[in-house]
N, C-alpha and C positions, 0 to 999 in steps of 0.2 A: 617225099611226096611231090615236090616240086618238081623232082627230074622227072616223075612218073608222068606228069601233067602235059612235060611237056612231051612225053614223046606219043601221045596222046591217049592214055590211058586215065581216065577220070578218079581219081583215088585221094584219102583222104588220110589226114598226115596221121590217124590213128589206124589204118590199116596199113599203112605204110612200117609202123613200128612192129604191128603184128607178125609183117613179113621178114621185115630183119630178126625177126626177137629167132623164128621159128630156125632160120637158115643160119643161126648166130652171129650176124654180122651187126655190128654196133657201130656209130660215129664217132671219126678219132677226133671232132670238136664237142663230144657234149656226153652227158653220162648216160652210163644204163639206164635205161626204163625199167621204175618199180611195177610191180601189180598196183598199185594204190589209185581207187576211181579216182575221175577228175572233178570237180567241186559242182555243185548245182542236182538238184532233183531229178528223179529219169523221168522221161517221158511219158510211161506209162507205170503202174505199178506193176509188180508181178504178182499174178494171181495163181502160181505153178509151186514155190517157193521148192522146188527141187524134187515134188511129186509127181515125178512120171508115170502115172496111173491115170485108165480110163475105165470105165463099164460098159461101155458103146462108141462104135464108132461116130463121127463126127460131134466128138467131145472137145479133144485137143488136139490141136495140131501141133507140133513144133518147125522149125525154119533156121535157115541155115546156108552159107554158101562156103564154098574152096573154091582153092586155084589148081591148074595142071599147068605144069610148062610144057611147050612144042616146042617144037625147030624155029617155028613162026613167032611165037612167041606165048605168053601167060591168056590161057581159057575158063574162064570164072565159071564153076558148076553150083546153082542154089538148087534147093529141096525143100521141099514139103511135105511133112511126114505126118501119119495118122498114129497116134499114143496108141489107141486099143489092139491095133494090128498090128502096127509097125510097116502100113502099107506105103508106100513112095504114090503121092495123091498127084505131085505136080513137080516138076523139073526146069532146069533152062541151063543152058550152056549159050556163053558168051563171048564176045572179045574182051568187052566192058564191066566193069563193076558198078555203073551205076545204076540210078535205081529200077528201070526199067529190065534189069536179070530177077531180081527177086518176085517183080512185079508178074511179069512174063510166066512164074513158078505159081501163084498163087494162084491167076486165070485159070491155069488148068488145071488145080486144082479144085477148085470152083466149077469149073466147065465136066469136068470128071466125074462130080458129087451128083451135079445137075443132071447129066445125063442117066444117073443111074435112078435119077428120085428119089436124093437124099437129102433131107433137108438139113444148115448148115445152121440155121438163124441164133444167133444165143453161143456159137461155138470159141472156144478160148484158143485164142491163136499167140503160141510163144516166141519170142525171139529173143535177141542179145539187141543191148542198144546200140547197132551199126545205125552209120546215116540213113543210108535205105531205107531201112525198116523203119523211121522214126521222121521219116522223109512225111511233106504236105502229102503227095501222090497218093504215097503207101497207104497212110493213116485215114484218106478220103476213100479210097476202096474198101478199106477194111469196115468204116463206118456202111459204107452204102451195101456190104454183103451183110452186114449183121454180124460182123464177128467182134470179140473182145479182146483187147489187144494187150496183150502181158510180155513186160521185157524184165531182164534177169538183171542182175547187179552188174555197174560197169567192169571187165577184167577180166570178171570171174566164169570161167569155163564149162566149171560146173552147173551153175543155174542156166544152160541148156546142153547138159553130157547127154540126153539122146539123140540130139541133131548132133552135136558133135561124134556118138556115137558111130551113126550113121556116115558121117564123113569119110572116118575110119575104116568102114568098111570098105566103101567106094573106092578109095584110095590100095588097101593091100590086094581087092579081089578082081580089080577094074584095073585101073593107073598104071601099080608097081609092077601087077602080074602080065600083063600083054603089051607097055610101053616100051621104050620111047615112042613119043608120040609126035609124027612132022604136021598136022595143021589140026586146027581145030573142028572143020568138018568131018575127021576121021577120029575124032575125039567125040565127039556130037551122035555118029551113027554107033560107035559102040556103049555109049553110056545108055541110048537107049535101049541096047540089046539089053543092059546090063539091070535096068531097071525093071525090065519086062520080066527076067530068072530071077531078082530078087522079091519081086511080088508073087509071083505065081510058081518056081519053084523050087527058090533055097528055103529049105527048113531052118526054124530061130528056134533054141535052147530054150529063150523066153518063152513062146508062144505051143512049149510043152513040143517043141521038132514038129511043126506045122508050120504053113507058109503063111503069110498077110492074109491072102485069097481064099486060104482054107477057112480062119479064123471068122474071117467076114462072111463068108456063104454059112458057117454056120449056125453066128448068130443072128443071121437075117431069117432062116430057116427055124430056126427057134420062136423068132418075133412072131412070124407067121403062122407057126402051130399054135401059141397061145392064142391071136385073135381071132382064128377060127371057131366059129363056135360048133 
């Protein structure tokens, strides 16, 4: 984490481990890292408890960021994603990892919802206890949108496997499949190609081989029949 700091990349000595854990590289002065949280209560509780289920969209979100490496060097990609759809709400690609990538994802998430006349207020927003997300910043937007903010067990991967999920994908259908990648602005215009065909028109297994966008147009179209009188 220290070398990362300094070569000016803002990182924290728990993402720092996550990146060796992932590439297998370990310190020849000190031992493996266990999974085992680190002591102290999490920040927020988790109100998700590994129930990836909605009935409407802007219920839950889930959130989430990776890395890509360039030629130039490591580009932080966060998400924000809709549970009932599996719609990609809000995105950012970075140089940075700090808190301003996550932030940056939630705006438009926010901004996305807004514009379409959806209201958010009451909405449960998940995360994993990263800094970021558990940042003064983070935790004062999330208050001032109305949303409720649930973080998963320290470690543990699976108290948010659909953002993880989601990562997954990015990575084998984006990253692995059209990389290597020389800087981040060519990173930057294809993710949001990529996010544009995963909304509107890669079919999900989940979602019965229907897209986000289908899903959403037609329970909005449903909402609408019923209040018609």
């Amino acid at each position: 984490a220290d070398e990362a700091r300094d070569a000016g990349q803002d990182m924290c000595e728990r993402t720092a481990w996550r990146l060796c854990s992932e590439h297998g590289w370990w310190s020849a002065f000190g031992k493996k890292r266990s999974n085992k949280s680190r002591p102290g209560p999490p920040a927020h509780d988790d109100l998700v408890e590994r129930d990836f289920t909605a009935t409407a969209p802007n219920q839950l979100w889930v959130v989430d960021f990776t890395y890509v490496a360039t030629f130039a060097g490591f580009v932080y990609v966060a998400f924000a994603i809709d549970v009932f759809s599996r719609m990609i709400v809000g995105w950012r690609a970075a140089r940075s990892m700090n808190t301003d990538l996550p932030l940056d994802a939630l705006e438009m998430a926010l901004w996305n919802r807004a514009r379409a006349g959806h209201d958010v207020d009451g909405l449960v927003h998940h995360s994993d206890a990263g800094s970021q997300y558990t940042s003064i910043r983070y935790t004062d937007r999330l208050v001032e949108a109305g949303l409720n903010a649930s973080i998963g067990t320290i470690g543990d991967s699976y108290d948010n496997a659909l953002a993880e999920s989601v990562n997954g994908l990015y990575k084998a259908e984006l990253v692995y499949w059209e990389g290597p990648w020389r800087v981040a602005d060519d990173l930057e215009l294809a993710t949001l190609g990529w996010v544009d065909w995963f909304n509107h028109t890669r079919i999900h297994s989940s979602l019965g081989y229907r897209t986000p966008a289908q899903i959403e147009a037609e329970y909005y179209r449903h909402i609408n029949a019923v209040e018609q009188p």
